[in-house]
C-alpha positions as CSV (number, residue, x, y, z in Angstrom):
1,X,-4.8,24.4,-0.4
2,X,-2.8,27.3,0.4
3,X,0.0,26.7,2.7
4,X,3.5,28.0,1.6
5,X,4.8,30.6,3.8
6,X,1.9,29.7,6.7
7,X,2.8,28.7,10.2
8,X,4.1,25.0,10.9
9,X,3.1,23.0,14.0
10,X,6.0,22.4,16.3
11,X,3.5,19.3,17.7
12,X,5.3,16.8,15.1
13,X,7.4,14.3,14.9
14,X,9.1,13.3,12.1
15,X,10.7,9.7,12.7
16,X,10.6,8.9,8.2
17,X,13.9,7.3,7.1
18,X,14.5,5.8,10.9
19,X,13.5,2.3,11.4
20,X,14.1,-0.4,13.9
21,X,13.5,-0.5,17.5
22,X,12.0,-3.5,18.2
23,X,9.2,-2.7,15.7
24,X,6.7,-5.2,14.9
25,X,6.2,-6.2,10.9
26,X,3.1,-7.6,9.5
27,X,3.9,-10.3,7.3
28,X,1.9,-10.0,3.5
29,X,-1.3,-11.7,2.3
30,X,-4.7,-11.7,4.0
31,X,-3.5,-10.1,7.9
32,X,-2.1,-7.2,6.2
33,X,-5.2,-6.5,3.8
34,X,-7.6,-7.3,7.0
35,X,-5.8,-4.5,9.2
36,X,-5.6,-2.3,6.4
37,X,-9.4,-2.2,5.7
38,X,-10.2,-2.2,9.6
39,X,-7.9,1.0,10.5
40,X,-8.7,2.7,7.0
41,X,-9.2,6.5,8.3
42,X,-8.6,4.6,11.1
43,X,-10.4,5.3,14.5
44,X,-9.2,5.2,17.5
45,X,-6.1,2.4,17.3
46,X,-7.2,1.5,20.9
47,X,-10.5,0.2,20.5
48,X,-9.1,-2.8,18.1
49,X,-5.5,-2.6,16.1
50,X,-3.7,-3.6,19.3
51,X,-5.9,-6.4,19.7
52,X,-5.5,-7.5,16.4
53,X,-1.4,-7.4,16.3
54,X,-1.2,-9.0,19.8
55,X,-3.2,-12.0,18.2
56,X,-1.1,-12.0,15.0
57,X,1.9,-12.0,16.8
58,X,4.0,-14.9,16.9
59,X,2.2,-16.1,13.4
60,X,2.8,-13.5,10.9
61,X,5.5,-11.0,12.4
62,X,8.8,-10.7,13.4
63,X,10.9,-9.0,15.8
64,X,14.1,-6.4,14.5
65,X,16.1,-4.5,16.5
66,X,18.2,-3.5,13.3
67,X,18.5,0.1,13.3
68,X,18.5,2.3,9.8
69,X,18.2,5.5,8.8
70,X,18.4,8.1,5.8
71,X,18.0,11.5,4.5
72,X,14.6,12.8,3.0
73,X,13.5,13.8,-0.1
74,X,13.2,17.2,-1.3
75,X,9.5,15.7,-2.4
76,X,9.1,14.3,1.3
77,X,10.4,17.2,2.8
78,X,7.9,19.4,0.8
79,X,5.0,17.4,1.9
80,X,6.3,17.0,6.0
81,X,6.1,20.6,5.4
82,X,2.4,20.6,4.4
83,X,1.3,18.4,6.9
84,X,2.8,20.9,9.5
85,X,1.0,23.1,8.4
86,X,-2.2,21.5,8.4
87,X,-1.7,20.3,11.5
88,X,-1.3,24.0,12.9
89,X,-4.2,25.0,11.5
90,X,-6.3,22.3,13.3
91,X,-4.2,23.5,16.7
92,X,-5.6,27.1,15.8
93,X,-9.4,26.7,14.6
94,X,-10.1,23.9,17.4
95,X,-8.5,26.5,19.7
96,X,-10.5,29.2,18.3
97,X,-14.0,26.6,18.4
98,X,-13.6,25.1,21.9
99,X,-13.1,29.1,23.4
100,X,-16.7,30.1,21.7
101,X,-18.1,27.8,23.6
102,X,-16.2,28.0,26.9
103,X,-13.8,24.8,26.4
104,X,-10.4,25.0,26.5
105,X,-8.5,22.7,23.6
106,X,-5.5,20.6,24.9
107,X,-3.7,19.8,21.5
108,X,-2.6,16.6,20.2
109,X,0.5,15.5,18.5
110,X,1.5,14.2,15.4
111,X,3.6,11.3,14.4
112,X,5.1,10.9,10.8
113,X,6.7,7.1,10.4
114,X,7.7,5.0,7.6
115,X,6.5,0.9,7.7
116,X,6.3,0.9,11.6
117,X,6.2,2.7,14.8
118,X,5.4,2.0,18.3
119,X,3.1,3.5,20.2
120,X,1.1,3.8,23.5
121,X,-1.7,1.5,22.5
122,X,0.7,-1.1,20.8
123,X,3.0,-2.0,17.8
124,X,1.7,-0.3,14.0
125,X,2.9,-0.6,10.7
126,X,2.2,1.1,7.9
127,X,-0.9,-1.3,6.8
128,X,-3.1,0.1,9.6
129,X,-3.4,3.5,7.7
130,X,-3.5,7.1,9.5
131,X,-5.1,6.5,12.6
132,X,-4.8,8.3,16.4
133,X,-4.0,6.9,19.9
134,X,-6.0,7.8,23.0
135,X,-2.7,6.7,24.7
136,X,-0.3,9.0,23.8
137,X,-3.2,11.2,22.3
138,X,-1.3,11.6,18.8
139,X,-2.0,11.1,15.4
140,X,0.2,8.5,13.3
141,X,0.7,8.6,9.4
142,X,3.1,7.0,6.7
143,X,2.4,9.3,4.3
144,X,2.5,6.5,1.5
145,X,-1.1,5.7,2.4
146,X,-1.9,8.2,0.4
147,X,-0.6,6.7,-2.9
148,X,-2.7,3.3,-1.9
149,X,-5.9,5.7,-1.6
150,X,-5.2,6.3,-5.2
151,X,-3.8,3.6,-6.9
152,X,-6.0,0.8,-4.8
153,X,-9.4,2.4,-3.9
154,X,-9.6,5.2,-6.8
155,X,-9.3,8.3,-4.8
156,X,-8.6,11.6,-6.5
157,X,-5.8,12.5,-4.5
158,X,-4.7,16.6,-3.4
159,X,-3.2,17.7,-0.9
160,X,-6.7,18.5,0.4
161,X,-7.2,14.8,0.7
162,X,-4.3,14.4,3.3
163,X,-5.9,17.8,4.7
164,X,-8.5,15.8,5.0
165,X,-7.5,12.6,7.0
166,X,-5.5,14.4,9.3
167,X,-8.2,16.9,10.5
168,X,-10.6,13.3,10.6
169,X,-7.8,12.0,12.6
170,X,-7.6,15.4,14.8
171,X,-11.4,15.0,15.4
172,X,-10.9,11.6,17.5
173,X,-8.6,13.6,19.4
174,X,-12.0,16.2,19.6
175,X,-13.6,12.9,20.7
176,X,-11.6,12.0,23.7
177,X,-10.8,15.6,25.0
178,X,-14.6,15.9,25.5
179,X,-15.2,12.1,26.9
180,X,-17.2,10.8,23.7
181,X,-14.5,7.9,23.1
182,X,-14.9,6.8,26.4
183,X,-18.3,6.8,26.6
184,X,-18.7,5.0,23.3
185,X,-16.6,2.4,24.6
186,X,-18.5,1.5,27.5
187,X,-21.7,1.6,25.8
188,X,-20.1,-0.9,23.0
189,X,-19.3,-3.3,26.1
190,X,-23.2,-3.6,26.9
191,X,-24.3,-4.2,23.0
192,X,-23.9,-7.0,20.7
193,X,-21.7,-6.9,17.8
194,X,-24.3,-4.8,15.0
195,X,-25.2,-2.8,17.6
196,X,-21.5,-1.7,18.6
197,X,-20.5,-1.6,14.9
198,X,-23.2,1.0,14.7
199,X,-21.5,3.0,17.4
200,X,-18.3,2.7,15.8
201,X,-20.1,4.3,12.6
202,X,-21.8,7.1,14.5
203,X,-18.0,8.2,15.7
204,X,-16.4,7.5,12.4
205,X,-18.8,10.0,10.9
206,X,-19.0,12.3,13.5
207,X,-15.1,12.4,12.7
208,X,-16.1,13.3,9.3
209,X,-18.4,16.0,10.7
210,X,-15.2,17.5,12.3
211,X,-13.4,17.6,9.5
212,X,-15.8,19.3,7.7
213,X,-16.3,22.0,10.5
214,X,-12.5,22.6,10.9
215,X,-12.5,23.1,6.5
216,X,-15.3,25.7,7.1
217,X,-13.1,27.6,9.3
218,X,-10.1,27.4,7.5
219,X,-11.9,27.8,4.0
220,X,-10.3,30.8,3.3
221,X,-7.0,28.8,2.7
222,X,-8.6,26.4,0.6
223,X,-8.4,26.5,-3.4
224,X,-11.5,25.7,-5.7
225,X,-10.8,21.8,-6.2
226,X,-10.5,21.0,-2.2
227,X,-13.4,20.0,-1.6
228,X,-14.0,18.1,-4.5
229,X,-10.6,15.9,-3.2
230,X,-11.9,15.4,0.3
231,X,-15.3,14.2,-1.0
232,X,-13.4,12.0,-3.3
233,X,-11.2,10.8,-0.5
234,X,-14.6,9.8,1.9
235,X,-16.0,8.2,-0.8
236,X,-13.0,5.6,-1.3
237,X,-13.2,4.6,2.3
238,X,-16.6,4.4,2.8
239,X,-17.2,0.7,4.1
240,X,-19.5,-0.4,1.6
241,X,-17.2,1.3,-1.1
242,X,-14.4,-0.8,0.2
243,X,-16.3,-4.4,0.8
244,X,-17.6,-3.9,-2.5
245,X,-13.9,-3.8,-3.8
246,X,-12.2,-6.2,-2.0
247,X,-15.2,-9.2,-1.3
248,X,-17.2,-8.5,-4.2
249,X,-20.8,-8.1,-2.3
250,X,-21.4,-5.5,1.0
251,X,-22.6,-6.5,4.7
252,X,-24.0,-3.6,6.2
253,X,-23.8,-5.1,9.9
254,X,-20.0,-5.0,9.4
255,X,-19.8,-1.6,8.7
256,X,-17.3,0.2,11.0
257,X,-16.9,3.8,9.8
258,X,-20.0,4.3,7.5
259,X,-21.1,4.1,4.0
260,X,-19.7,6.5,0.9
261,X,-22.7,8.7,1.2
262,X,-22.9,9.2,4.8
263,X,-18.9,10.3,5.4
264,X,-19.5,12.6,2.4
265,X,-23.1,13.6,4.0
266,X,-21.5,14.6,7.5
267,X,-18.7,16.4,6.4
268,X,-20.3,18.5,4.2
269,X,-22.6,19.1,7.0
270,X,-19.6,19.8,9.3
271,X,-18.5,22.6,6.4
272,X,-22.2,24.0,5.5
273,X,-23.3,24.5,9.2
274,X,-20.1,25.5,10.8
275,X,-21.9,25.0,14.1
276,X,-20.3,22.0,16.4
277,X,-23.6,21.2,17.8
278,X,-24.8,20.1,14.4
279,X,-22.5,16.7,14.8
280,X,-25.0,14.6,16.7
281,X,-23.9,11.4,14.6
282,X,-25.5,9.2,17.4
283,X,-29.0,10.5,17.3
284,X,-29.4,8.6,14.5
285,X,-28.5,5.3,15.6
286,X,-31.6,2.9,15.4
């Protein structure tokens, strides 16, 4: 992707090197693994990671109020530096989307952490993957996810797959500025459990489909292997992709965020059609 010399987003934080606080740590073994694979390209932390930590707490965390810090990387400077400006070219195209059709676009913000952070809907660490906070309504990342999409679930890598989860992330935000989250959420509380799993997919992808949208827009920043590293990127977290993995066999009514071929599907559908009305996720919900 090009971005050297492009505008930077002055909507992030950048807390790497500090820890302490209070911070909650997920001990090893089986919790961290389960959060992991429940927040991968996380949705919305609300609808379950505080749920899960408040129930692990006590059993497999413990408290620090130890406080560290230290200087950055030229290599994690250069890639805050990317991420900012990613993250100002989702503040600009959603901008530019939600004026053509007569919306205006509050923008989120964007949180970069190392092993923990707190946040409005709870205590994180670095297991539950990028995800975003209807709380606070900002996106949080530790950027050494991306090393575990590689190295454990066989992603290409690229800058265009970090590209990739933060606009994903940014489209939850898309979500809850126009009152989908919510009304997923209620409509979860009325279903069983397959059912609401289902409605968690149709967001997850529709996610997906936002990502894709925001490349099209922005495709004349993007260099010929982009796509191919996004793609690559939603096909490692696709649920059955990462049951299949970790368990050995796949269980369909436990899918959360979708299969491999449907993240692909929808964001390619986001890129090809360029048209936000395309993203209908839920009409296909049986």
């Amino acid at each position: 992707m090009k971005w050297i010399g492009r505008r930077q987003s002055e909507n992030v934080e950048d807390r790497r090197g500090m820890s302490g606080g209070g911070k909650a740590i997920i001990g090893g073994g089986a919790i961290g693994i389960i959060v992991l694979l429940l927040q991968l390209f996380g949705g919305e932390t609300g609808q379950n990671i505080g749920n899960i930590l408040e129930q692990t707490n006590g059993q497999q965390s413990q408290q620090t109020t130890q406080t560290e810090s230290r200087p950055l990387t030229e290599e994690e400077k250069e890639i805050g530096a990317f991420v900012s400006t990613v993250f100002a070219d989702t503040e600009d195209i959603w901008a530019k989307i939600f004026q053509e059709n007569n919306l205006e676009y509050r923008q989120p913000k964007m949180v970069l952490f190392t092993e923990a952070v707190e946040t409005a809907c709870g205590s994180a660490t670095s297991a539950s993957g990028p995800f975003y906070c209807p709380g606070d309504e900002k996106v949080y990342m530790d950027l050494a996810f991306f090393n575990e999409l590689q190295t454990r679930f066989g992603a290409k890598g690229g800058d265009f797959a970090i590209a990739y989860v933060i606009a994903h992330e940014v489209g939850h935000h898309i979500q809850t500025v126009m009152g989908t989250s919510n009304k997923v959420r209620q409509l979860q509380q009325n279903q069983n459990q397959t059912q609401a799993n289902k409605l968690s997919v149709a967001l997850e992808l529709q996610a997906d489909f936002y990502a894709g949208l925001w490349a099209k827009y922005n495709q004349e920043n993007l260099d010929m292997d982009d796509l191919d590293e996004a793609l690559s990127a939603a096909q490692a977290v696709g649920d059955d992709a990462i049951q299949s993995r970790t368990q050995g066999h796949v269980e369909p009514d436990s899918f959360t965020h979708g299969t491999s071929e449907q993240r692909k599907y929808w964001f390619m559908k986001g890129f090809k059609t360029g048209d936000i009305r395309q993203g209908d996720t839920f009409a296909e919900i049986n």
